[in-house]
Residue frames as a rotation matrix with the C-alpha (Angstrom) as fourth column:
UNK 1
0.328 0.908 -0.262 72.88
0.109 -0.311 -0.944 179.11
-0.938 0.282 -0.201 258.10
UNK 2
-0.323 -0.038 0.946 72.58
0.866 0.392 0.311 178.98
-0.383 0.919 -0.094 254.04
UNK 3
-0.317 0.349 -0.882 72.39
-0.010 -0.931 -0.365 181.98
-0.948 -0.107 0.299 252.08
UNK 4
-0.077 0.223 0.972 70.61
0.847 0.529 -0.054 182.00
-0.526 0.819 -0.229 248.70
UNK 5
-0.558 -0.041 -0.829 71.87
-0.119 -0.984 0.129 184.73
-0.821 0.171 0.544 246.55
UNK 6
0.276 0.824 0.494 68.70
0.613 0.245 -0.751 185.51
-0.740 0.511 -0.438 244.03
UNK 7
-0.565 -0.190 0.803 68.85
0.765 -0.487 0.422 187.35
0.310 0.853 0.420 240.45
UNK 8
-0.200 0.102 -0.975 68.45
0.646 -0.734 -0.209 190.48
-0.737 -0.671 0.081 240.29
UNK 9
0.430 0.081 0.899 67.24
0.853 -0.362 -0.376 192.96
0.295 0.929 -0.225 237.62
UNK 10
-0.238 -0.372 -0.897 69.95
0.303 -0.906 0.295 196.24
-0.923 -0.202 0.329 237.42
UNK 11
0.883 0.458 0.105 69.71
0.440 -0.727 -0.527 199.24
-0.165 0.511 -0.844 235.58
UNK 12
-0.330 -0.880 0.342 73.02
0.893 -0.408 -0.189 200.78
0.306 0.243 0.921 233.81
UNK 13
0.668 0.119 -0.735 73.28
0.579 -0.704 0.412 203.95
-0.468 -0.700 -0.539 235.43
UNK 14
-0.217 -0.601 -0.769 76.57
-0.389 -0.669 0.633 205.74
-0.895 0.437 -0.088 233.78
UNK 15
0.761 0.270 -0.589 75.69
-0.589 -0.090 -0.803 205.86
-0.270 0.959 0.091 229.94
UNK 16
0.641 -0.742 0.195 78.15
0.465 0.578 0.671 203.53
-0.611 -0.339 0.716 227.68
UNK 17
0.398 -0.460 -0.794 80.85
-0.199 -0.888 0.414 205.05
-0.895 -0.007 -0.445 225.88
UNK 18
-0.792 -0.605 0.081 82.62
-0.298 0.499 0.814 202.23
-0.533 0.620 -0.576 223.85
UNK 19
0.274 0.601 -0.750 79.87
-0.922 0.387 -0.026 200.45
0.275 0.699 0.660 220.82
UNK 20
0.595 0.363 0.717 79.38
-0.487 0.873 -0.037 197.05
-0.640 -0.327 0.696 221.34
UNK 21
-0.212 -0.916 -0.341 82.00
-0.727 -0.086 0.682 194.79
-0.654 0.392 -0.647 219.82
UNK 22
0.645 0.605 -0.467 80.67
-0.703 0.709 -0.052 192.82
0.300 0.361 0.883 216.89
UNK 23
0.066 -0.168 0.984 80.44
-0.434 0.883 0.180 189.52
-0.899 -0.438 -0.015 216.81
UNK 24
-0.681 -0.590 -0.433 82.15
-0.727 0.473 0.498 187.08
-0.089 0.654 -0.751 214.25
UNK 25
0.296 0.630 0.718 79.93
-0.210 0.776 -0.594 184.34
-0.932 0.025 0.362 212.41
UNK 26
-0.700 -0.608 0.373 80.21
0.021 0.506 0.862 182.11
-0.713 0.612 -0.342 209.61
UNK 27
0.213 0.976 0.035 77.72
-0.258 0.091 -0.962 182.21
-0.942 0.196 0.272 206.94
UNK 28
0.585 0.068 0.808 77.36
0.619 0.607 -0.499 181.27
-0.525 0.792 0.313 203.34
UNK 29
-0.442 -0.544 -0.713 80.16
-0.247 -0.691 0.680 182.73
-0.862 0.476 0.171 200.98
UNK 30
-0.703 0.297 -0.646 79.16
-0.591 0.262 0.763 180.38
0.396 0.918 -0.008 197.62
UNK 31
-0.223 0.852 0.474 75.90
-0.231 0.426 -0.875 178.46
-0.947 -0.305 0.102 197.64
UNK 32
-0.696 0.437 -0.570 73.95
-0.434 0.376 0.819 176.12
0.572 0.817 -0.071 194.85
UNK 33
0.046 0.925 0.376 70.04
-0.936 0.171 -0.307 175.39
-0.348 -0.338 0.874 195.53
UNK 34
-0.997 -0.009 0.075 69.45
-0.026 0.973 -0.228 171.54
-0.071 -0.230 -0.971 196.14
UNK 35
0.043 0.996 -0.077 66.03
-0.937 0.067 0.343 170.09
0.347 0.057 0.936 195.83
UNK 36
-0.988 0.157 0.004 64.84
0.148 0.939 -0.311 166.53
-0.053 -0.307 -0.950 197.61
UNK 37
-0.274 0.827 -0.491 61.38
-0.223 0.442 0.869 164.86
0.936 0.347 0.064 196.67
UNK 38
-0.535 0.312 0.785 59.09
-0.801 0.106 -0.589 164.89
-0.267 -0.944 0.193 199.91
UNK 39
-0.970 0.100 -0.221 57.37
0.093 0.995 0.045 161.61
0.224 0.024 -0.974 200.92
UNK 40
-0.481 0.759 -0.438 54.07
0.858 0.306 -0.413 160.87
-0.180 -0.575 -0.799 201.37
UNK 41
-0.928 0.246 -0.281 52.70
-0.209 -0.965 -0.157 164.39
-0.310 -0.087 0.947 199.68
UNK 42
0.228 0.777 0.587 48.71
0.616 0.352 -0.705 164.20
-0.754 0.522 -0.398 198.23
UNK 43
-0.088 0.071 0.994 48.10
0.958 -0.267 0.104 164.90
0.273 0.961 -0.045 194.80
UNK 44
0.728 0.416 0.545 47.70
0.482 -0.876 0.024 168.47
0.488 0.245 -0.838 193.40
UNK 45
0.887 -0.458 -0.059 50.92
-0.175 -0.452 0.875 169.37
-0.427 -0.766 -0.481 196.35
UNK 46
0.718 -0.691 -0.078 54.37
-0.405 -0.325 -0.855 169.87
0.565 0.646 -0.513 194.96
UNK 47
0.907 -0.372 -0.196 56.46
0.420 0.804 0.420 167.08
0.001 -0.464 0.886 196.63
UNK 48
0.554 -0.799 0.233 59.65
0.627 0.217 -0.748 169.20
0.547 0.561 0.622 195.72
UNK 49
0.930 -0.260 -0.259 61.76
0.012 -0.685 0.729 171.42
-0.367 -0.681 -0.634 198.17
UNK 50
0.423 -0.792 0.440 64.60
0.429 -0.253 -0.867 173.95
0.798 0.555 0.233 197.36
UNK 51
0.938 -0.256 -0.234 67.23
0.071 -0.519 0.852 175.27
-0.340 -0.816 -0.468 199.72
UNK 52
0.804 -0.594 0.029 70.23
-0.407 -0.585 -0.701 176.44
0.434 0.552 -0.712 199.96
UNK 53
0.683 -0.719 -0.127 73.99
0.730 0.678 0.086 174.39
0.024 -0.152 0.988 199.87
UNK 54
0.632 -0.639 -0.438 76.94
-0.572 -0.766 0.292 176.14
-0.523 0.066 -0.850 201.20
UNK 55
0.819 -0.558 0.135 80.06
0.454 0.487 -0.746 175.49
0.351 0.672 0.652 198.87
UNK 56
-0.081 -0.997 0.011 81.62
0.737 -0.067 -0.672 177.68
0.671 -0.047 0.740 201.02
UNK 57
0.689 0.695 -0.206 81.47
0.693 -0.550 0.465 179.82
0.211 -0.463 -0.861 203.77
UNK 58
-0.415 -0.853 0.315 83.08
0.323 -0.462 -0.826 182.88
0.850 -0.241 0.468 205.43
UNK 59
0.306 0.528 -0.792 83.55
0.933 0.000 0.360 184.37
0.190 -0.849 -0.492 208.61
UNK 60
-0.479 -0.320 0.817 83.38
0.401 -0.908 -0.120 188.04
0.781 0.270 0.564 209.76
UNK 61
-0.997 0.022 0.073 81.79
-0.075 -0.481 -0.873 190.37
0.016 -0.876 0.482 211.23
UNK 62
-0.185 0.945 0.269 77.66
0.971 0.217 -0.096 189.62
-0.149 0.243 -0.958 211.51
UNK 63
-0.956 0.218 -0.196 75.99
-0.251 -0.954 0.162 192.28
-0.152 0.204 0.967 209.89
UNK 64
-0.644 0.753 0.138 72.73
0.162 0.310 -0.937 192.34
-0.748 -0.581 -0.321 210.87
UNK 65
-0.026 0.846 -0.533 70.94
-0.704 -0.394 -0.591 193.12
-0.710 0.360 0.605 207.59
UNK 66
-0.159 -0.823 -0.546 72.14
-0.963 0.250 -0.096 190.68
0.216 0.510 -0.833 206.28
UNK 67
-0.294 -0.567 -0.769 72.26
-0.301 0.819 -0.489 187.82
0.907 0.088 -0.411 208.89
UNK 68
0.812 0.571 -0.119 70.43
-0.087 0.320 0.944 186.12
0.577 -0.756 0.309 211.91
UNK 69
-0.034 -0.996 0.087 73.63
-0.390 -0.067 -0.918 186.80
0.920 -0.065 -0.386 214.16
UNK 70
0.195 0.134 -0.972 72.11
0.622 0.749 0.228 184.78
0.758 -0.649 0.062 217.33
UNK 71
0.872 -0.047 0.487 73.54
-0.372 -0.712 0.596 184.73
0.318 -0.701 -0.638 220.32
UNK 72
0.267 -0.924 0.273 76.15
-0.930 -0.173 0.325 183.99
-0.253 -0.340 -0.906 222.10
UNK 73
0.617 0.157 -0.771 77.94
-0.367 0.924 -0.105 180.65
0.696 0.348 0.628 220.77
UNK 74
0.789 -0.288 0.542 80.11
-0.314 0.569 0.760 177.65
-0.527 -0.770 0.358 222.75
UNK 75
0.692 0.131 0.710 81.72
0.270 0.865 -0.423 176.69
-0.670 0.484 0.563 220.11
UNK 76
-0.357 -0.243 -0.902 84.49
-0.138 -0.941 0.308 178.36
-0.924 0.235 0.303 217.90
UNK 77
0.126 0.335 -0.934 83.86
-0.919 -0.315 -0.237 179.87
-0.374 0.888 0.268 214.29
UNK 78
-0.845 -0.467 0.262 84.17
-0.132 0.655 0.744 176.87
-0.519 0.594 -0.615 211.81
UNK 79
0.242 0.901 -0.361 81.99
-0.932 0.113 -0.345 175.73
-0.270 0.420 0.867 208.81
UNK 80
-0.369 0.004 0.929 81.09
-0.249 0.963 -0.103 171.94
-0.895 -0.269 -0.355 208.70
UNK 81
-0.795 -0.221 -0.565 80.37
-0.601 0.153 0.785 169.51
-0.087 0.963 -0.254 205.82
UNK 82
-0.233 0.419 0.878 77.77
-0.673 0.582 -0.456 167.68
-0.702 -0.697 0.147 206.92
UNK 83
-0.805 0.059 0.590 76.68
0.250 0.936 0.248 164.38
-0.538 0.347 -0.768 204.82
UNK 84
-0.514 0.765 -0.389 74.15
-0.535 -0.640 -0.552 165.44
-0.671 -0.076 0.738 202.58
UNK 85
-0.693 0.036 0.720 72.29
0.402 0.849 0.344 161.96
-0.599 0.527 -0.602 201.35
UNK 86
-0.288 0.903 0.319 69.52
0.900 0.369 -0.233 162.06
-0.328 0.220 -0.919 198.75
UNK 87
0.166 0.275 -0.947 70.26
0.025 -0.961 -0.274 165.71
-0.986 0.021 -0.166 197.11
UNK 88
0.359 -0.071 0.931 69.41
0.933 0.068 -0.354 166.39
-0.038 0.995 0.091 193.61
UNK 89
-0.449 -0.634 -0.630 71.96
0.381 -0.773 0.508 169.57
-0.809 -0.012 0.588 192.68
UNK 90
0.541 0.818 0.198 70.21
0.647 -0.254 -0.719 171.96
-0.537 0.517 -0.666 190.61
C-alpha cells in the first residue's frame, strides 16, 4: 500500500525569540536615466520612455523602505550587464 503524505497548514505555538535574519540583495548603487523612442505610438502620445541604468550596484542588507526585497532567490548575489541596444543616455 502507497501512502500520500498531504500539506498541512501549522500554527507556531512557542513565540520566536531570535528576528528574522535579513536578507542580502543587490540593487542600484549609481544610476543614469536612459530614454528609447517607442514604435508605432499615435499622434498627440509621447513616444519617449525614461528609466533607470545601473552603473553600478551594491549588495547588502534589503531594507524594505527602500527596496522590493522578493523572495527567496536560486541564484547567488551578483549584478549583470546586460546588452543594452538602442539607448539614448540622457
Amino acid at each position: 500500500m502507497e501512502t500520500l503524505k498531504l500539506p498541512t497548514l501549522q500554527k507556531r505555538v512557542l513565540p520566536v525569540i531570535l528576528p528574522p535574519m535579513p536578507q542580502r540583495v543587490c540593487t542600484y548603487h549609481e544610476l543614469r536615466f536612459a530614454s528609447v523612442r517607442l514604435p508605432g505610438c499615435p499622434p498627440g502620445v509621447d513616444p519617449m520612455v525614461s528609466f533607470p541604468v545601473a552603473l553600478s550596484c551594491h549588495c547588502g542588507p534589503c531594507r524594505l523602505s527602500s527596496t522590493d526585497c522578493g523572495g527567496p532567490r536560486t541564484q547567488p548575489l551578483a549584478c549583470d550587464h546586460p546588452p543594452l541596444p538602442d539607448i539614448l543616455f540622457l
